[in-house]
DRENZA-882170 format. One record per residue: residue in one letter; z, y, x negated of N, C-alpha, C, O, CB in turn. Coordinates in steps of 0.02 Angstrom, whole numbers, padded with zeros to 5 digits, always signed. Each point is the difference from the previous one (the first is absolute). Glycine has a CB too. Layout:
<pts>
aZYXZYXZYXZYXZYX...
</pts>
This chain:
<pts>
x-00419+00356-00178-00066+00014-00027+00005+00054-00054-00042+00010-00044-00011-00043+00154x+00113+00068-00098+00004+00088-00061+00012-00040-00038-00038+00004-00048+00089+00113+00085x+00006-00179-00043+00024-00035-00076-00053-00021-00010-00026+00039-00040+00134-00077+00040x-00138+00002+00010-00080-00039-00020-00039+00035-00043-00022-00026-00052+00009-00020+00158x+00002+00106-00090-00030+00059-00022+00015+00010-00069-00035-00008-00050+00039+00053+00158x+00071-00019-00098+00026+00019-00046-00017-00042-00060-00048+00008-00036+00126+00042+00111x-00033-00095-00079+00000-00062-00026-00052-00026-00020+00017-00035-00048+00057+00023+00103x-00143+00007-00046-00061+00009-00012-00018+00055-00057-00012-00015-00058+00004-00027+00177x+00008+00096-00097+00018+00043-00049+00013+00020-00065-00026+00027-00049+00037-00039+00123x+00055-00022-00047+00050-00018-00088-00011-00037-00046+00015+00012-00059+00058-00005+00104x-00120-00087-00009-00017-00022-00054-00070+00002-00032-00018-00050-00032+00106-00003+00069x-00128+00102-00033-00021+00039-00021-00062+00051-00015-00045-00011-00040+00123-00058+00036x-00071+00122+00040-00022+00066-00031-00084+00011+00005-00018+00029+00051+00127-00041-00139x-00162-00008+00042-00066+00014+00010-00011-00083-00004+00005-00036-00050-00036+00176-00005x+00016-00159+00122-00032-00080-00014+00037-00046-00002-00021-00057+00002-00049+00089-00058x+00150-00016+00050+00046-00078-00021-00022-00036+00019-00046+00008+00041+00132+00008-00041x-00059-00091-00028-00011-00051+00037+00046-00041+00000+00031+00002-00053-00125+00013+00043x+00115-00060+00054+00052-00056-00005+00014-00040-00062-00050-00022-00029+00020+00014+00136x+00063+00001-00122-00021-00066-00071+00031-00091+00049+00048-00019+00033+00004+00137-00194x-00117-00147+00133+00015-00072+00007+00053-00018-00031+00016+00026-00053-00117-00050+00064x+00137-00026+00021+00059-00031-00038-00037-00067-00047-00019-00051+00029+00123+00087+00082x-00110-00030-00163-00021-00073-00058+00008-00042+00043+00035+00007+00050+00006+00010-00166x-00102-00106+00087+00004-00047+00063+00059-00043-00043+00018+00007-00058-00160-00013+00129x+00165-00038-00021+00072-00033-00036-00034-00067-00049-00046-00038+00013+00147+00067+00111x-00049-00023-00193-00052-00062-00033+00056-00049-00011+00058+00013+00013-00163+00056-00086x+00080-00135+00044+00049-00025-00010+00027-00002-00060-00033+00023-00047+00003-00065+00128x+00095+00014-00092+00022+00007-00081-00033-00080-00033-00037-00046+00020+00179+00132+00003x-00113-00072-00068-00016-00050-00055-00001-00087+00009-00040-00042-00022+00094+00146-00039x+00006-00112+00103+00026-00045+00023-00044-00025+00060+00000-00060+00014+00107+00103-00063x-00138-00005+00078-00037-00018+00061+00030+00014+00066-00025-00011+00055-00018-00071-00123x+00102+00110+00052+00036+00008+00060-00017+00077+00029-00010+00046-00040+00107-00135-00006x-00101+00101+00126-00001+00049+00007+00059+00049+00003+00058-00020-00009-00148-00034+00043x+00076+00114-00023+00063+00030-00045+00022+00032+00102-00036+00013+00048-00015+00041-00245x+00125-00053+00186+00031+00007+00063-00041+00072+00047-00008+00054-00030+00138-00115-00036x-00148+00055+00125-00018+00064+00038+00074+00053+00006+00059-00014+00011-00165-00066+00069x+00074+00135-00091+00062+00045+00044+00019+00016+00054-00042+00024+00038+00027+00005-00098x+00066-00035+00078-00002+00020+00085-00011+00049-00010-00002+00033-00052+00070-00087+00114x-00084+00075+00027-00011+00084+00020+00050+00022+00046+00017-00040+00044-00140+00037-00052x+00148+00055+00004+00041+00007+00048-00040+00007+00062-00060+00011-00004+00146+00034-00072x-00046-00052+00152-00039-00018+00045-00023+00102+00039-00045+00027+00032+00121-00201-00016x-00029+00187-00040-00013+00068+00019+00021+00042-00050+00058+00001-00020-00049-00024+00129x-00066+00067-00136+00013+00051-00051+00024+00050+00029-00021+00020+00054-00055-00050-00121x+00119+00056+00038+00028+00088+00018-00058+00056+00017-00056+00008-00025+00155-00027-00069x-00074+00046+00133-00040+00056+00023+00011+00063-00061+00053+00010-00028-00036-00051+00170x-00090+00089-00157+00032+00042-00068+00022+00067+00033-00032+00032+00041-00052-00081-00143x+00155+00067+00072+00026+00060+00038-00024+00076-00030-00034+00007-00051+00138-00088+00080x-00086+00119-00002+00001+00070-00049-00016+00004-00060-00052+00014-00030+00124+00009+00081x+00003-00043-00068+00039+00001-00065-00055-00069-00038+00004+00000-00061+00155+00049+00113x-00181-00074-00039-00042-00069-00050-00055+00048-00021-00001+00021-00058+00018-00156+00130x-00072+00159-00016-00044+00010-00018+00005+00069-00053-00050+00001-00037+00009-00073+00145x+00083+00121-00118+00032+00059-00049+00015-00043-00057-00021+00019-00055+00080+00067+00142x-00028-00140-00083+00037-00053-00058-00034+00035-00073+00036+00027-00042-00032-00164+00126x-00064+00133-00088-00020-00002-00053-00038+00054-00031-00013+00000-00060+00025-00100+00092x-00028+00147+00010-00030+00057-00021+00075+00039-00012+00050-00003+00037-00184-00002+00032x+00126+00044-00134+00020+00059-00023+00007+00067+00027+00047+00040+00003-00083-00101-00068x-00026+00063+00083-00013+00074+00064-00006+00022+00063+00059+00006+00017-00096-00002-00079x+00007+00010+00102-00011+00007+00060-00052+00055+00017+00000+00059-00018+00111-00104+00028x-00167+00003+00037-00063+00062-00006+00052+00044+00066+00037-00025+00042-00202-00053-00078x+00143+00169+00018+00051+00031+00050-00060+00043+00013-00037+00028-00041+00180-00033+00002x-00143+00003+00127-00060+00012+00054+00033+00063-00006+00057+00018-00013-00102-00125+00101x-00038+00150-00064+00019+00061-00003-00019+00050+00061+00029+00052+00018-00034-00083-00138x-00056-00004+00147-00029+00017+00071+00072-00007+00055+00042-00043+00015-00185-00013-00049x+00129+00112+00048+00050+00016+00086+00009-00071+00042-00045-00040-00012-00021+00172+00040x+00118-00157+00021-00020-00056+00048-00057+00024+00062-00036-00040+00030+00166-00011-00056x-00126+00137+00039-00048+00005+00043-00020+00063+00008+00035+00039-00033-00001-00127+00080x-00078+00114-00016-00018+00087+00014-00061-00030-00038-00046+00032+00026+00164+00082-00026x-00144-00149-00039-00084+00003-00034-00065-00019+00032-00056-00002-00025+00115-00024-00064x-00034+00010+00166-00071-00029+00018-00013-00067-00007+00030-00045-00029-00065+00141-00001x-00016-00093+00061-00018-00093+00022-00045-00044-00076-00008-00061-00008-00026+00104+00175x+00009+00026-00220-00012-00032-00052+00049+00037-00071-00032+00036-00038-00099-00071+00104x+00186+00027-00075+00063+00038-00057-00040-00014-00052-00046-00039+00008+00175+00019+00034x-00118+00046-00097+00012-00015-00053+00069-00017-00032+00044+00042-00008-00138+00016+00017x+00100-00126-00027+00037-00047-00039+00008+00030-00054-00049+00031-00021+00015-00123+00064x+00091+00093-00077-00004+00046-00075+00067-00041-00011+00040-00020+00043-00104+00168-00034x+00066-00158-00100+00079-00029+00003+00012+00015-00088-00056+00007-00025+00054-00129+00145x+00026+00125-00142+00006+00012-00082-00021-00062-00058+00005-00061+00005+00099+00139+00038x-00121-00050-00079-00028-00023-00036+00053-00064-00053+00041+00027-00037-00126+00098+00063x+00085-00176-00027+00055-00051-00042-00041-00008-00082-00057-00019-00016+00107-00072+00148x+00012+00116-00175-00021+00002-00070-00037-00089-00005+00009-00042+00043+00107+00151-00098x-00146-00116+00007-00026-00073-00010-00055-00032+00050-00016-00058-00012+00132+00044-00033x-00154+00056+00116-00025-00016+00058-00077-00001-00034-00018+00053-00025+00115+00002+00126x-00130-00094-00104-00062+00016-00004-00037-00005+00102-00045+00039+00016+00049-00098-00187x+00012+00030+00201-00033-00007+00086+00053+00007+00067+00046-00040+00010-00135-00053-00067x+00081+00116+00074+00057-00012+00085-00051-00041+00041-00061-00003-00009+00137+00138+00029x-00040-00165+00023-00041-00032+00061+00054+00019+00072+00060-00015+00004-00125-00106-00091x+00038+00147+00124+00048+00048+00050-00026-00073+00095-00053-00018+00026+00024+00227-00116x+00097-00223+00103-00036-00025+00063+00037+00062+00060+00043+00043-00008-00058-00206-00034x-00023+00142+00102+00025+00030+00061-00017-00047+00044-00052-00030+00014+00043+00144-00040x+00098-00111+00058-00002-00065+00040+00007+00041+00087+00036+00044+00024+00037-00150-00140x-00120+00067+00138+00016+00008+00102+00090+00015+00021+00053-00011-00031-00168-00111+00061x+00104+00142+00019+00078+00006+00027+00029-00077-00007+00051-00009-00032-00075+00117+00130x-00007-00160-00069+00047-00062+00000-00027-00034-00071-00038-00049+00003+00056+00028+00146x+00004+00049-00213-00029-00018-00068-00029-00055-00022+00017-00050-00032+00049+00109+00016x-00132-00031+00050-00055-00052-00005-00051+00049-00074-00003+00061-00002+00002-00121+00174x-00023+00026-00211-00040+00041-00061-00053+00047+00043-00037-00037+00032+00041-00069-00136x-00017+00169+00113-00027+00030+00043-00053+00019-00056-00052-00027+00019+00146+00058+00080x-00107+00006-00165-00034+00012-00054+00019+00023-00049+00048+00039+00000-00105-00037+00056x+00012-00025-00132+00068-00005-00065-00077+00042-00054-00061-00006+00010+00184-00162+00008x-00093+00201-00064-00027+00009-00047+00004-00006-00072+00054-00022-00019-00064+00062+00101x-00033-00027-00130+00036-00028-00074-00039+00047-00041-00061+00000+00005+00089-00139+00009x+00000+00175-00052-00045+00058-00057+00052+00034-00040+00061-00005+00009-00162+00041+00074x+00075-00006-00121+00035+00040-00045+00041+00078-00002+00033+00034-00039-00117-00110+00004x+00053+00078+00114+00036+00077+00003+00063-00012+00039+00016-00048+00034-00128+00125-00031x+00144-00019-00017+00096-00006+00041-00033+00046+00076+00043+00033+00029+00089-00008-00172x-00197-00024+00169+00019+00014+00076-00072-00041+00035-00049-00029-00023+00128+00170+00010x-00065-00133+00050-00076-00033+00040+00021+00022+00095+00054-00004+00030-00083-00143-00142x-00060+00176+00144+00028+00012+00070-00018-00082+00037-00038-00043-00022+00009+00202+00028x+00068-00161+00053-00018-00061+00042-00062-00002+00006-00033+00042+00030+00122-00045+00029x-00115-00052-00091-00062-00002+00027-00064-00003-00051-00058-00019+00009+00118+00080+00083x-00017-00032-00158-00033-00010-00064-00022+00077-00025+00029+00049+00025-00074-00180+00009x+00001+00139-00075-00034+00066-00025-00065-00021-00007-00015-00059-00010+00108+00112-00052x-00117-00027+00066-00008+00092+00042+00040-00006+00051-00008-00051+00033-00115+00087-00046x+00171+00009+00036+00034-00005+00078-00068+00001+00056-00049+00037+00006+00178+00043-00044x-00103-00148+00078-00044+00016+00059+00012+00055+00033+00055+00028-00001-00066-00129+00014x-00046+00125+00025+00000+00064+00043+00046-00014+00069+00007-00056+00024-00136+00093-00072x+00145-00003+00062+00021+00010+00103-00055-00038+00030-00061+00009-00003+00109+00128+00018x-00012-00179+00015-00041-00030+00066-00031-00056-00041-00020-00049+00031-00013+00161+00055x+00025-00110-00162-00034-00074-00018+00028-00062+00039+00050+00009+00033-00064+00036-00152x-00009-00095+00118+00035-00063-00016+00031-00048-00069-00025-00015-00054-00045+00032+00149x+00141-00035-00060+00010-00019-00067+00075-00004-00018+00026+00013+00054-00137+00037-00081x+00168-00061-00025+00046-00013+00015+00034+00065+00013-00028+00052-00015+00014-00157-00037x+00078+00105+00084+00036+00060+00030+00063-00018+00024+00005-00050+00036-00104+00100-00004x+00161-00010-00051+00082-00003+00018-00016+00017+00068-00047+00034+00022+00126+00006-00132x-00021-00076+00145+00036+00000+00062+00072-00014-00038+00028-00011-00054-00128-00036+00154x+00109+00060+00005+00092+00014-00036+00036-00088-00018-00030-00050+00018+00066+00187+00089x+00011-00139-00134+00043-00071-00036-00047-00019-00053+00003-00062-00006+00057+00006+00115x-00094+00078-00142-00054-00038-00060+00059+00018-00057+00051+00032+00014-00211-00005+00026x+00145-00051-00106+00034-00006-00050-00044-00006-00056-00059-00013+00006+00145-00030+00058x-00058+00053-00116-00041+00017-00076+00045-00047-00058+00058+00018-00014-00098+00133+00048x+00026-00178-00049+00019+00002-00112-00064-00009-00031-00058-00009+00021+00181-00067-00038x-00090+00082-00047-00032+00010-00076+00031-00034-00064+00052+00018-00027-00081+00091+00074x-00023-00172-00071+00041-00042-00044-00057+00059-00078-00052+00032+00012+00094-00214+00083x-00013+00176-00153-00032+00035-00058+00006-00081-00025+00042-00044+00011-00005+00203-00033x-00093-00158-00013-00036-00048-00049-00009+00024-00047-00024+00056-00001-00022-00106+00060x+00065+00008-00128-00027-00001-00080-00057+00003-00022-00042+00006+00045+00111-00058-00055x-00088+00051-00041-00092+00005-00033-00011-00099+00014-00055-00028+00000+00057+00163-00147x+00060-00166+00158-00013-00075-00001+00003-00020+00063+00016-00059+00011+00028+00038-00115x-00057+00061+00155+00013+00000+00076+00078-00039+00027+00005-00034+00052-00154+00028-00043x+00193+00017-00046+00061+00004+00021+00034+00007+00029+00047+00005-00040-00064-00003+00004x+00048+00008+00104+00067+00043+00051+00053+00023-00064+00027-00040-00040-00025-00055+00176x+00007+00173-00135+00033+00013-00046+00048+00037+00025+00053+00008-00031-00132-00022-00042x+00068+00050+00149+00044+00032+00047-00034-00007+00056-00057-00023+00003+00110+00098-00073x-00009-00047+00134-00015-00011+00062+00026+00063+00037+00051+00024-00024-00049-00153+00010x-00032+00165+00076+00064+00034+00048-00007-00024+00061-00044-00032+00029+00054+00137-00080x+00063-00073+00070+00025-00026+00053-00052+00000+00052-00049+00037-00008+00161-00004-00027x-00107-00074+00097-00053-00020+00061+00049+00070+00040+00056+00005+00025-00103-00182-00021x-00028+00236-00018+00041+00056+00035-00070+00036+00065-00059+00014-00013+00163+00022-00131x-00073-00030+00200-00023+00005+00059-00051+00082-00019+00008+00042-00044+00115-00127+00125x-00176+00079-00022-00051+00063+00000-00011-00019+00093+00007-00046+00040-00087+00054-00203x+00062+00058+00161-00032+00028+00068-00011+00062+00008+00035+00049-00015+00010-00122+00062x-00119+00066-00014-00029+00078+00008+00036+00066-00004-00032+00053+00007-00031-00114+00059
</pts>
């Protein structure tokens, strides 16, 4: 479900959307033109795929823990970033809650920080964080690493 996420994500930024594949036409001749196979099982994407293509790396800057049940997320700023979208995933990395704006920090839960005792989202221990940076064309232009938080 974290790859899903991710991967979601990547392709793209404020709003992506899938693109349709063109419908198949025929040629000239009348003949239809050969289907492609599919392979029957696609590769799973590793580490190293999803880095493939970015240049940079967003680098987290918030502690893994000592901040409390609502931290503030903070991570540096990537030259070329016009938006971040930050998720936080449950201990068994399920999408737990994600955000998307222009500033390099945000607390769990959004801004204004909720108060003590609100309701609303909040770290426990095994939860996890990244941060993909997006272009002015809502792009994936960097990513960081899926790095762990707790109170």
């Amino acid at each position: 479900m974290q790859r899903d996420l991710v991967e979601r994500a990547m392709a793209g930024g404020r709003g992506g959307r899938y693109r349709r594949q063109p419908p198949a036409h025929r040629s000239r001749a009348g003949r239809s033109p050969q289907p492609t196979p599919l392979p029957s099982a696609l590769p799973e994407p590793t580490r190293a795929s999803l880095f493939a293509d970015f240049d940079e790396e967003v680098v987290q800057l918030s502690p893994e823990s000592g901040q409390g049940i609502r931290p503030l997320l903070e991570w540096e700023a990537v030259d070329g970033a016009d938006h971040y979208a930050l998720f936080l995933f449950a201990p068994d990395g399920a999408a737990y809650w994600a955000w998307m704006g222009p500033q390099t920090s945000v607390h769990v839960g959004g801004e204004p920080q909720l108060r003590e005792g609100a309701p609303g989202p909040s770290i426990i221990d095994g939860m996890s964080w990244l941060v993909f940076a997006y272009d002015e064309g809502g792009l994936p232009i960097a990513m960081s690493p899926v790095r762990p938080i707790s109170p």
